[in-house]
C-alpha positions in Angstrom: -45.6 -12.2 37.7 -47.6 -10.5 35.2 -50.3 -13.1 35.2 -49.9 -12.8 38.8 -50.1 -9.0 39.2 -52.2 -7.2 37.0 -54.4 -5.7 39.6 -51.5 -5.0 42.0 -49.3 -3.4 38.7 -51.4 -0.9 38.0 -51.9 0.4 41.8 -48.3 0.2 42.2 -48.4 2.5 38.9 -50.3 4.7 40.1 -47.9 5.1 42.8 -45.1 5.6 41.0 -43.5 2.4 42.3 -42.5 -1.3 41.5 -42.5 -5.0 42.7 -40.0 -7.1 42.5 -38.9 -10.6 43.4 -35.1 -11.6 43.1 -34.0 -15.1 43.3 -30.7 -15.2 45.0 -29.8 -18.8 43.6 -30.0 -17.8 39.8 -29.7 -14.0 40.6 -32.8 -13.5 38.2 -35.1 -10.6 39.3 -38.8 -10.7 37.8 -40.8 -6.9 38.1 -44.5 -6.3 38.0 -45.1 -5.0 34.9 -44.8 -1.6 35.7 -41.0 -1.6 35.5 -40.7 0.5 32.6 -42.7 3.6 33.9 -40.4 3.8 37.0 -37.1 2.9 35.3 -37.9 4.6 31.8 -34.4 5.4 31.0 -32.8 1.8 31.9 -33.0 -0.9 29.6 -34.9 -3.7 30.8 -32.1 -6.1 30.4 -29.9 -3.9 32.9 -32.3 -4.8 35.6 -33.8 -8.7 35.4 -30.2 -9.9 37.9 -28.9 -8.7 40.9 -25.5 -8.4 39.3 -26.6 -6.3 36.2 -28.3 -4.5 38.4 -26.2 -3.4 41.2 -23.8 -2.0 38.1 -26.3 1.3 38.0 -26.1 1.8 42.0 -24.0 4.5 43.6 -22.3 5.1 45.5 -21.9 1.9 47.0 -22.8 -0.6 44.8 -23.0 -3.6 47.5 -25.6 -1.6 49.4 -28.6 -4.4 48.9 -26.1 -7.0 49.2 -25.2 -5.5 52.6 -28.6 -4.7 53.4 -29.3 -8.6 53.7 -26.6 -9.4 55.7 -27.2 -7.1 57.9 -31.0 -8.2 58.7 -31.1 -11.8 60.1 -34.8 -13.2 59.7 -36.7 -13.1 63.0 -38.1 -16.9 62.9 -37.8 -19.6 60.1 -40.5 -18.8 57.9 -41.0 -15.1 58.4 -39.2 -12.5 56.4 -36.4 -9.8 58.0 -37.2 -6.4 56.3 -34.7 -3.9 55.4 -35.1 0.0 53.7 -32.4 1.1 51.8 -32.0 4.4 49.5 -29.5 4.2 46.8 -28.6 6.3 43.5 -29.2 4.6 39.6 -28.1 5.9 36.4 -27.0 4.3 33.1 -23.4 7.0 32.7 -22.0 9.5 34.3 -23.4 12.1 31.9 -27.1 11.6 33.2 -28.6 12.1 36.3 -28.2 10.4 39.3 -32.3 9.0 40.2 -32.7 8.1 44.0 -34.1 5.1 44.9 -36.5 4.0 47.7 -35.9 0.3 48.4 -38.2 -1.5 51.2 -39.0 -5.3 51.3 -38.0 -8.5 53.1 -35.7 -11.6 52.5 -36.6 -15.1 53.1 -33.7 -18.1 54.2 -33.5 -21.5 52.8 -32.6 -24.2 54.2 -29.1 -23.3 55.5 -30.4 -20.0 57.2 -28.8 -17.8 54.3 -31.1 -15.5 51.7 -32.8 -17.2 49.4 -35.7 -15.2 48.1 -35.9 -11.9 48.6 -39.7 -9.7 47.9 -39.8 -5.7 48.0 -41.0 -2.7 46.4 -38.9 0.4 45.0 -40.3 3.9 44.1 -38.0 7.2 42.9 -37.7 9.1 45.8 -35.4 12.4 44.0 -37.6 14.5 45.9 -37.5 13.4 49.3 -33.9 12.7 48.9 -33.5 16.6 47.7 -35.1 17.7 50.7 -32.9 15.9 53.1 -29.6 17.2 51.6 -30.8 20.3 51.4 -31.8 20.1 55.1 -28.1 18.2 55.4 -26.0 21.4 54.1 -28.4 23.9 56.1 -27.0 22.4 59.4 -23.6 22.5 57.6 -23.8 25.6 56.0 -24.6 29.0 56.4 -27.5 30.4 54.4 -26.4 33.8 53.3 -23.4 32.6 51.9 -23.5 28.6 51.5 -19.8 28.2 53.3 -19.6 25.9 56.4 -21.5 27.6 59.6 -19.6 28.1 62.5 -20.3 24.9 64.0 -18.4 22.9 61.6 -16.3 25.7 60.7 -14.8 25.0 64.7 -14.9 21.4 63.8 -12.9 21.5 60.8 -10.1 23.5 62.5 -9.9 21.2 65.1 -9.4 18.7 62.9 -6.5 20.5 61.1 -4.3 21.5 64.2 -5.0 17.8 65.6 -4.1 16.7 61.7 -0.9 19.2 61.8 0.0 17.7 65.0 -0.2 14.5 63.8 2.1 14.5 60.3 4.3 17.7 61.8 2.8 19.7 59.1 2.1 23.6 59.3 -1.5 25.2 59.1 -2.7 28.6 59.5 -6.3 29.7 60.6 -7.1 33.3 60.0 -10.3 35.6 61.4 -11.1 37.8 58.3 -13.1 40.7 59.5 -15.7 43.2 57.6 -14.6 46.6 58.2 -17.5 49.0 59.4 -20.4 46.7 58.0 -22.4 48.9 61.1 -22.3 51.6 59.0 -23.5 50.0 56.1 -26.2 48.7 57.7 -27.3 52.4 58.8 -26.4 54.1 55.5 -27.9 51.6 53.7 -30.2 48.5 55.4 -29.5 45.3 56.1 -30.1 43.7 52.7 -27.3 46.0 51.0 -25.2 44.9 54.1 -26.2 41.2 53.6 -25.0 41.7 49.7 -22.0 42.5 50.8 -21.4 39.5 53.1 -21.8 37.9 50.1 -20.1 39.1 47.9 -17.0 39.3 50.2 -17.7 35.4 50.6 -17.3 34.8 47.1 -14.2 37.0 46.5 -12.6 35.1 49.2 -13.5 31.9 47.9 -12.4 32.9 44.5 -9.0 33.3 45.8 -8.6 30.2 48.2 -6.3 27.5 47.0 -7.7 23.3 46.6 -8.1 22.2 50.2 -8.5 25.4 52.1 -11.8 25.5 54.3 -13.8 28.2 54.1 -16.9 29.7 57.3 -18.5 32.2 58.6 -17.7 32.5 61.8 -20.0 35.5 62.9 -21.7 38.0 61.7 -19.0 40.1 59.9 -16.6 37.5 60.0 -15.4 34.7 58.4 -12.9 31.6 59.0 -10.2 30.2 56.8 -8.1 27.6 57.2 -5.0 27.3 55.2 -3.3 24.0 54.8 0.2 23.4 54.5 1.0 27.0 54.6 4.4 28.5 55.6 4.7 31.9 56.8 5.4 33.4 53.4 2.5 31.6 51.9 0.5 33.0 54.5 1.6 37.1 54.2 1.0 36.3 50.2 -2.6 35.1 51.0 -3.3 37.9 53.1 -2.2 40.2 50.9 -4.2 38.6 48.0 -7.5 38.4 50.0 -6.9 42.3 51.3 -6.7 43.3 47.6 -9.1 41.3 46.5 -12.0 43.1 48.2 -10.5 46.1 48.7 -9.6 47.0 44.8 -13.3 47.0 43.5 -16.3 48.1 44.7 -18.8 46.3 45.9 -22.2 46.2 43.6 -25.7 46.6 45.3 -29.2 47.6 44.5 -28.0 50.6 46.6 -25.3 51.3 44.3 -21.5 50.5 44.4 -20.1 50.3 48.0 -16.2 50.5 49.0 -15.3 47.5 51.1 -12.7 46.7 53.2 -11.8 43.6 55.3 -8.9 43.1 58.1 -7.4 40.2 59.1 -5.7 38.6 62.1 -3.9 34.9 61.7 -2.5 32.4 63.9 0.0 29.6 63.1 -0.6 26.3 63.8 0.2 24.2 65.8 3.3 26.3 66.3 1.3 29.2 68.2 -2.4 27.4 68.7 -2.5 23.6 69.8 -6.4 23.8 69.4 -9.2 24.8 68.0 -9.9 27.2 70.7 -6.8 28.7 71.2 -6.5 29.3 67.7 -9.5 31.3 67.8 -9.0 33.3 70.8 -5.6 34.1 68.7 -6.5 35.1 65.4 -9.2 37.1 67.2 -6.7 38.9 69.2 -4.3 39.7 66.2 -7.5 40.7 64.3 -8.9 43.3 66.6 -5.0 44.9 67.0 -5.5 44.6 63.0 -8.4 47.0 63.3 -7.5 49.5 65.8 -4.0 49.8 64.1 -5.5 50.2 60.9 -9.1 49.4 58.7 -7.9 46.7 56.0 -4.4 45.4 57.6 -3.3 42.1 58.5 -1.8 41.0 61.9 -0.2 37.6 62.6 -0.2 36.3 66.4 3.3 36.3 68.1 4.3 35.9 71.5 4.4 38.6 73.6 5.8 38.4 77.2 4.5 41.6 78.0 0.5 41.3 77.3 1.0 37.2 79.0 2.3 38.7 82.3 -1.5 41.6 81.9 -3.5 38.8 81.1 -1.5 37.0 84.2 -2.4 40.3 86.2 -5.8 40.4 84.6 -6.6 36.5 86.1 -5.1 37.2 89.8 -6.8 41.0 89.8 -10.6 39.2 88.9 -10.0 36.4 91.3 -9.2 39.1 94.0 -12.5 41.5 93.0 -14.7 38.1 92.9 -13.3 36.9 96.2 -13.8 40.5 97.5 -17.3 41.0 96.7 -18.4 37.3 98.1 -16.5 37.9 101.2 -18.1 41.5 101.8 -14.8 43.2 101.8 -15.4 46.0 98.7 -17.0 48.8 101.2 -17.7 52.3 100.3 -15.1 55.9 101.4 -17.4 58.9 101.1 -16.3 62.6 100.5 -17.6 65.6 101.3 -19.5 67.8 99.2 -20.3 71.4 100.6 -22.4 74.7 99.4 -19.8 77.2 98.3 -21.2 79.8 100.5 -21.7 78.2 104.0 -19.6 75.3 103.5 -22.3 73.1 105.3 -22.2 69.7 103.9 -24.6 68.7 101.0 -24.6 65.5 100.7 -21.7 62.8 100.4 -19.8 61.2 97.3 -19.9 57.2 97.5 -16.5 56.0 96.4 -15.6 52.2 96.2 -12.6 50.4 98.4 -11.5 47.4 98.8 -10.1 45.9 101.9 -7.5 43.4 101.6 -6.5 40.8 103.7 -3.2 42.3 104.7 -5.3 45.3 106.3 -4.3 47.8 102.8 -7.1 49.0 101.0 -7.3 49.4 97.2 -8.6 53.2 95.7 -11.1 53.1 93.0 -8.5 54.2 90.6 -7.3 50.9 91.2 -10.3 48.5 90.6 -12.7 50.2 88.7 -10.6 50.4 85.1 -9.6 46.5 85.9 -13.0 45.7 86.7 -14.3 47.6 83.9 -12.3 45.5 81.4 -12.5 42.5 82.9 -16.2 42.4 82.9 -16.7 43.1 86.9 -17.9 46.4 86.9 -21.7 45.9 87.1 -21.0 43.5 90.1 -19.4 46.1 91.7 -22.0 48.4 91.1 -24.9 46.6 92.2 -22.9 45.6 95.9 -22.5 50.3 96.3 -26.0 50.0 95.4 -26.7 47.9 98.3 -24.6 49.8 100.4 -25.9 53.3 99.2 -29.4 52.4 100.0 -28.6 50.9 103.3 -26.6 53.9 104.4 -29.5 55.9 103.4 -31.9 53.5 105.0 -30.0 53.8 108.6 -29.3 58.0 108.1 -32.5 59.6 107.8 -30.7 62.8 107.3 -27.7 61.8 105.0 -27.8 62.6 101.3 -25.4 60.4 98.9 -24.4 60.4 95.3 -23.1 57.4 93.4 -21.1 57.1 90.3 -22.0 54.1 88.0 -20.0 52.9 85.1 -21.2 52.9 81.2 -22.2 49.3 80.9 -24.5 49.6 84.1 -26.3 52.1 82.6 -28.0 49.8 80.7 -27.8 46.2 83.2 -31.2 45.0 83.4 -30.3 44.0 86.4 -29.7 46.8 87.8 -32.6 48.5 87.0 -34.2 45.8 89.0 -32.2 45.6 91.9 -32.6 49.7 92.3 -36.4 49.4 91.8 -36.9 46.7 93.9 -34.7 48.6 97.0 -36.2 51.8 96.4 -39.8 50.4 96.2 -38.5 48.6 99.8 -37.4 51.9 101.1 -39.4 54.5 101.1 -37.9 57.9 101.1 -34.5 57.0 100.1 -34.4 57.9 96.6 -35.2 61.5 97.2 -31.7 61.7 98.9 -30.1 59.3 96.2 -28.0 61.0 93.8 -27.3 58.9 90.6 -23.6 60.4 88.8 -23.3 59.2 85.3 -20.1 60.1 83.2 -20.1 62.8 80.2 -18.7 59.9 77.8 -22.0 58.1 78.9 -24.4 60.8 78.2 -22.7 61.2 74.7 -22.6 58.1 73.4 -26.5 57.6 72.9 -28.8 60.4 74.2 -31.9 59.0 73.7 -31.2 55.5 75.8 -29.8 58.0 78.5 -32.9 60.0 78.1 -34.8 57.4 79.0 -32.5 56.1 81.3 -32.3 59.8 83.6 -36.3 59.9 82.9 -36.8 56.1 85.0 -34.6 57.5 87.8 -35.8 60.5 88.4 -39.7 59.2 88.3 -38.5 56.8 91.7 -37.2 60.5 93.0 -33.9 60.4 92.9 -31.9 63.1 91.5 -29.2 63.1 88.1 -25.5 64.5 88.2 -23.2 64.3 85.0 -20.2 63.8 86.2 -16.3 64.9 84.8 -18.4 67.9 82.8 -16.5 69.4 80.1 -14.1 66.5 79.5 -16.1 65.4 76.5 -18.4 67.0 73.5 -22.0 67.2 75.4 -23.8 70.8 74.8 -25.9 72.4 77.2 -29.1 71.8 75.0 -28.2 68.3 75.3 -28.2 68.7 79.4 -31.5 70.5 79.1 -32.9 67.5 76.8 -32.1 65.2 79.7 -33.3 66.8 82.4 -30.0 66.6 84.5 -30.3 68.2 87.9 -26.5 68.5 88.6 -23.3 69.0 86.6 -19.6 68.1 88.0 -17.0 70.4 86.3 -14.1 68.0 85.8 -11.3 68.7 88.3 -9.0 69.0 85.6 -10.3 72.1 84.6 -11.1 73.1 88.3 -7.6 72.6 90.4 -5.5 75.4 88.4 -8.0 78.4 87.8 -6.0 80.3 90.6 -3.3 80.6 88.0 -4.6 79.6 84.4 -6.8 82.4 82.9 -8.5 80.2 80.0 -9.4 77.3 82.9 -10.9 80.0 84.5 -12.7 81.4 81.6 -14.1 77.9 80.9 -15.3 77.1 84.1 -17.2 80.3 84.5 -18.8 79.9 81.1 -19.8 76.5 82.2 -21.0 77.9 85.8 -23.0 80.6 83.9 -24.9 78.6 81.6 -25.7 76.1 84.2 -27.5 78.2 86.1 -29.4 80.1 83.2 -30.7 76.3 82.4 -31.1 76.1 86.4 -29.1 73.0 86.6 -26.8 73.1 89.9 -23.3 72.8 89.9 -20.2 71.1 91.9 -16.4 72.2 91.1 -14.5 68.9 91.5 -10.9 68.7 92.9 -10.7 72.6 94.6 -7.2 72.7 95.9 -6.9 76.3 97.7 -9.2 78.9 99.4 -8.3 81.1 96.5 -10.0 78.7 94.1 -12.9 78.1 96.5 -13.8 81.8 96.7 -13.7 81.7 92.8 -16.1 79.6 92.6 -18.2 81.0 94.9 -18.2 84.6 93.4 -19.0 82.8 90.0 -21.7 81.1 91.5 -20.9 77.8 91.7 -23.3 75.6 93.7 -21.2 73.2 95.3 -17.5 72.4 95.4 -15.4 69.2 97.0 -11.7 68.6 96.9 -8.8 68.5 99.2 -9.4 71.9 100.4 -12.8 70.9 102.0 -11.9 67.3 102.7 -10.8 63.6 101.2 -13.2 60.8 101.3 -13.0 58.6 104.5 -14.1 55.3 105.3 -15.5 56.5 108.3 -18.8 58.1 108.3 -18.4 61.7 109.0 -22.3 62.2 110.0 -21.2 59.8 113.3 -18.8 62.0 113.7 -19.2 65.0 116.8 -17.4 67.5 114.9 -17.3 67.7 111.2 -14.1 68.7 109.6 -15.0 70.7 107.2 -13.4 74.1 106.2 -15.4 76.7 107.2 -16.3 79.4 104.8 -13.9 82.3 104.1 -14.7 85.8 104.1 
């Protein structure tokens, strides 16, 4: 070929590649001459047969072999082409160099390979690339263990692997303890050091065979192989220490880190991957709220089956409820202390069930809280709220919503939509948000009272006093109404520091010149308080319960007339 090929070599040099012809009868292999500036580490003699040469490939040495078996030739006379990539190298203690193969076999007679004609070029970068684009889809960045994906896949193929030779596995969910905080204190690349780092103590202290992901954010996933129950306490108690006992170094400085962890046995207590997850996550959050770094393991518990039982049937009844129209609204009276003419009227949510009982609010809005439902319920007293208002020109209502609606998108668009709809409701649309609520992040609530009062509609805080918020706090948001708490409110005929409080609270309200409603009065007595202190507004069982009927319908309102 040299004769043949001198023009050709010296492109294909160029290129960084090399031509070759192998003769399948004698197995001899003749190369442009080229060959030694691609293969410059191989000794020519190690490449001129098929045999000597399928000796450097790995991993599979038959891999050209196969190649032509695998391509039958389209017609007699025309080639069938194949591409292959394959690694050389002389030993073990050199690199592995990838190769490129493409080219085309010819049959004889018979139909089988005779000839075969191709070129090959090193290809270490392209091949580089593709694994490294081959472990980013297996593996997470930050930390180079397996991303969730294949974290999931590799525990289901334990518990089905456990299942299968009656073996004993155990995943665990190993959580980073306030890495929120970190993030505040510090930013997120100190809190990504630490993800890290906590990676690599892990890691340092898994046993052969143990799998090792990140599952989320702040956690990670390990599965333990062949692990009893005492195995799985000592590894817990070695991966604990192991983070906890030194600090963790950062271009911030040190940083104290802790880590709990909840496990799951499998397949005793988890028969999949799923289960197992849902598990360990369950025994890891009853890890964190008993105590930052501790371990939990899942065991059965009859008592939190038959809730979650409770917790499927209750759902079911509030879905099937607000589909079939049946959650409806009771409204109680609020009144002016002095006249005891009514105000406006508190919305509270019922549910009417199909045996003619109706469920309090005390009764569905925790569950639906928890389970999720709340803003579904919210958005259906909305509707009902506004259509009330919409039908009673004259009727003034108030609303409570929970914490999460607060900040529904879709709430704020179903409210702006019905108010845009209706005019002049939301001037008689009272909004109540809890004291927990306007806490927990003043400036989203800020913003949030600031929307709802530019449509018109008016703000209450609602169970006053229960939590921590000052009165420069109410001032900053611009509330226009504050509910004492009942608690406080029903006893002041008889408790002298409930009455201090609530007259404190009635005091600096109307300094600020926010109105004010005394929840839960239970006596005249209490009533006439509250009316000498100069309390706005109270409601309660002295002035009336809420009722499903509409009182304004009503001929004669009972209400308690004034006293004195």
């Amino acid at each position: 070929m040299t004769s043949v090929l001198p023009q050709v070599s010296t492109i294909l040099a160029s290129l960084g590649q090399a031509a070759f012809v192998w003769d399948i009868a004698t197995d001899a292999i003749a190369w442009s001459d080229d060959l030694a500036e691609v293969f410059p580490d191989i000794p020519a003699a190690s490449l001129q047969s098929g045999a000597e040469f399928a000796k450097l490939i790995e991993p599979d040495r038959a891999v050209r072999s196969n190649a032509l078996s695998q391509s039958p030739p389209l017609r007699q006379g025309e080639g069938a082409r194949y591409r292959i990539e394959y690694g050389m190298r002389t030993s073990t203690s050199n690199p592995v160099r990838w190769i490129e193969e493409a080219g085309a076999w010819f049959a004889g007679a018979d139909g089988r390979p005779a000839r075969v004609q191709g070129i090959v070029r090193v290809n270490n970068e392209s091949h580089a690339r593709d694994e490294q684009l081959l472990k980013l889809s297996r593996h997470d960045p930050l930390t180079g263990e397996l991303n969730r994906t294949h974290l999931v896949a590799a525990l289901a193929e334990a518990v089905e692997e456990a299942v299968r030779f009656r073996a004993s596995c155990v995943f665990m969910l190993i959580g980073i303890d306030h890495l929120a905080r970190i993030n505040d204190a510090f930013g997120f690349d100190v809190a990504d050091a630490v993800i890290s780092e906590v990676a690599r103590r892990i890691r340092s202290r898994m046993r052969g065979g143990d799998v090792l992901g990140r599952f989320s954010g702040n956690k990670f996933g390990l599965i333990l192989k062949n692990c009893s129950v005492e195995d799985m306490n000592a590894a817990a108690e070695r991966f604990l220490a192991g983070i906890r006992d030194d600090v963790v170094p950062t271009q911030s400085g040190p940083v104290l880190v802790t880590v709990s962890i909840g496990a799951v046995s499998l397949p005793r207590y988890a028969r999949s991957a799923d289960e197992a997850i849902n598990r360990a996550h369950e025994t890891l959050d009853m890890a964190k709220r008993r105590r930052a770094g501790s371990f939990s393991l899942w065991r059965p518990n009859v008592e939190r089956d038959a809730q979650r039982r409770v917790n499927i049937r209750v759902t079911d009844k509030i879905v099937t409820a607000l589909n079939e129209r049946r959650i409806v609204m009771a409204f109680e009276p609020v009144v002016q202390a002095l006249s005891r003419e009514v105000a406006f009227y508190e919305c509270l949510v019922r549910m009417e069930q199909h045996d003619g009982q109706v469920l309090l609010a005390p009764d569905i809005v925790p569950v639906a809280e928890k389970l999720g439902l709340i803003r579904l319920v919210d958005h259906r007293v909305l509707e009902l709220a506004v259509g009330e208002l919409t039908e009673q020109p004259g009727v003034q209502l108030s609303l409570n919503i929970s914490p999460d609606t607060t900040m529904d998108p879709d709430w704020w668009a179903s409210i702006e939509s019905l108010l845009r709809a209706h005019p002049g409701v939301a001037e008689r649309l009272i909004v109540e948000i809890t004291e927990t609520v306007a806490i927990r992040d003043i400036d989203d609530v800020r913003g949030f009272v600031t929307r709802l009062k530019n449509f018109g509609c008016r703000i209450a805080i609602d169970d006053f006093g229960a939590g921590y918020t000052s009165f420069r706090n109410l001032r900053k948001l611009g509330v226009d109404i504050v509910k004492i708490d009942g608690a406080f409110v029903q006893n002041i005929a008889h408790s002298a520091d409930d009455r201090a409080f609530v007259q404190t609270l009635i005091d600096l309200a109307r300094r600020l010149g926010i109105k004010t409603v005394a929840e839960w009065v239970q006596d005249e007595a209490s009533a006439l308080m509250l009316r000498d202190w100069g309390c706005d507004y109270i409601q309660g069982r002295l002035i009336g319960l809420a009722s499903s009927q509409r009182p304004w319908q009503t001929p004669t309102e009972a209400v308690v007339p004034a006293a004195g």
